[in-house]
C-alpha positions as CSV (number, residue, x, y, z in Angstrom):
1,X,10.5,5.1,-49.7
2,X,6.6,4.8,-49.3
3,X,4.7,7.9,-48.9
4,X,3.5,8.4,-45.4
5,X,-0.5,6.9,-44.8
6,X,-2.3,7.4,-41.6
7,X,-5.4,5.4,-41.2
8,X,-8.9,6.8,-42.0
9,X,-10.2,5.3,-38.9
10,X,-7.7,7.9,-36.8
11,X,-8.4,10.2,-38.6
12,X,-11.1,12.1,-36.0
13,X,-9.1,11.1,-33.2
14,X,-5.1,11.5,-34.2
15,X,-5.4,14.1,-36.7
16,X,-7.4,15.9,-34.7
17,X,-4.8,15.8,-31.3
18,X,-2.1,16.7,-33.9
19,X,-3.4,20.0,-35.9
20,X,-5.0,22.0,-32.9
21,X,-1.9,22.9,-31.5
22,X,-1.4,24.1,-34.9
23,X,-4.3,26.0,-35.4
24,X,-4.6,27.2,-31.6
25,X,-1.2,29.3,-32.1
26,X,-1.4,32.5,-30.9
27,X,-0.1,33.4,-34.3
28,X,-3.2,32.2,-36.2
29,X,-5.3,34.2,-33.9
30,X,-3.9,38.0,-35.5
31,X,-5.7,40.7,-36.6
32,X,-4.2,42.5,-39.7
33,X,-3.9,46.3,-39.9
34,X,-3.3,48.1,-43.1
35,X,-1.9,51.7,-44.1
36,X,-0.4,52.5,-40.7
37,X,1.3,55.8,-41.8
38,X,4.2,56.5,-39.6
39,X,6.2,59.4,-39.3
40,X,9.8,59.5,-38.5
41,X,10.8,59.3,-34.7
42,X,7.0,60.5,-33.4
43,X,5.2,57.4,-31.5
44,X,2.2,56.0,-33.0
45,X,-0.4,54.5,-30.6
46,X,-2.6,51.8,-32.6
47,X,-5.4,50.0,-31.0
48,X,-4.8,45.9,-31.7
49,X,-8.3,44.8,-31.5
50,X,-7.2,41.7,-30.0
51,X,-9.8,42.0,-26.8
52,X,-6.6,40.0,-25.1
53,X,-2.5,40.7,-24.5
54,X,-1.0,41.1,-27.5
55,X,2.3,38.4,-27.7
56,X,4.0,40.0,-31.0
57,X,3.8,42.1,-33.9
58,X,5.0,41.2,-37.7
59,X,5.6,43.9,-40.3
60,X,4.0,42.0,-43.7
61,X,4.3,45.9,-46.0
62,X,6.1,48.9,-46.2
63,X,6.3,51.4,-48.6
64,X,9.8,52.6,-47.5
65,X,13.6,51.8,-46.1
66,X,12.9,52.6,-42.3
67,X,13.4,50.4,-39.4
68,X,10.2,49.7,-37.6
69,X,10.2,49.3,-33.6
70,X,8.1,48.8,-30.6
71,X,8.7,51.8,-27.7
72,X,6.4,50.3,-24.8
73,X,5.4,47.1,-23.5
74,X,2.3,44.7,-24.7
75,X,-1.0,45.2,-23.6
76,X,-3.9,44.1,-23.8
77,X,-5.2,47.1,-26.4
78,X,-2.2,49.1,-27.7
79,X,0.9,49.1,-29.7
80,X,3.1,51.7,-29.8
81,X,5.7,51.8,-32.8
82,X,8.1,54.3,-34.0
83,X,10.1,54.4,-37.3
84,X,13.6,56.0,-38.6
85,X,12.3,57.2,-41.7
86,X,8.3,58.2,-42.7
87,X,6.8,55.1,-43.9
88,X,3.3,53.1,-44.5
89,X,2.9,49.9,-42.7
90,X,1.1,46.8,-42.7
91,X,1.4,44.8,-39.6
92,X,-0.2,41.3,-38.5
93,X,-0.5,41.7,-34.9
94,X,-0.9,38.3,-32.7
């Protein structure tokens, strides 16, 4: 099997049409927060810094067993999470 080769003169031009839907992903365009301490079944209201509505949330840390869950709707500048046990986040919000 050859290896795939694309052209250098498409390279502006086809590349281009093919990775900025990649890199345009509401996913790429996060903001992390670090050492979001959360105490067991008390909402925590954290400000996103998105300057837009927020489409999802990913934990990347904790520190302990505890689920982690969202108790209002997105917005354009909160988050509001809750946890079953105390525990230190890290979350990539997008």
């Amino acid at each position: 099997m050859l290896p795939l080769q694309l052209p250098w003169t498409s390279a502006q031009t086809r590349w281009k049409s093919e990775l900025d839907p990649v890199i345009q992903s509401p996913l790429w365009q996060g903001n992390q927060i670090n050492s979001i301490a959360l105490v067991a079944s008390t909402p925590m209201v954290i400000n996103h810094k998105l300057g837009r509505m927020m489409q999802g949330w990913i934990i990347v840390d904790k520190n302990a067993a505890a689920e982690v869950y969202r108790t209002q709707p997105f917005n354009s500048q909160t988050l509001t999470l809750e946890s079953s046990a105390n525990v230190t986040v890290n979350i990539w919000c997008y």
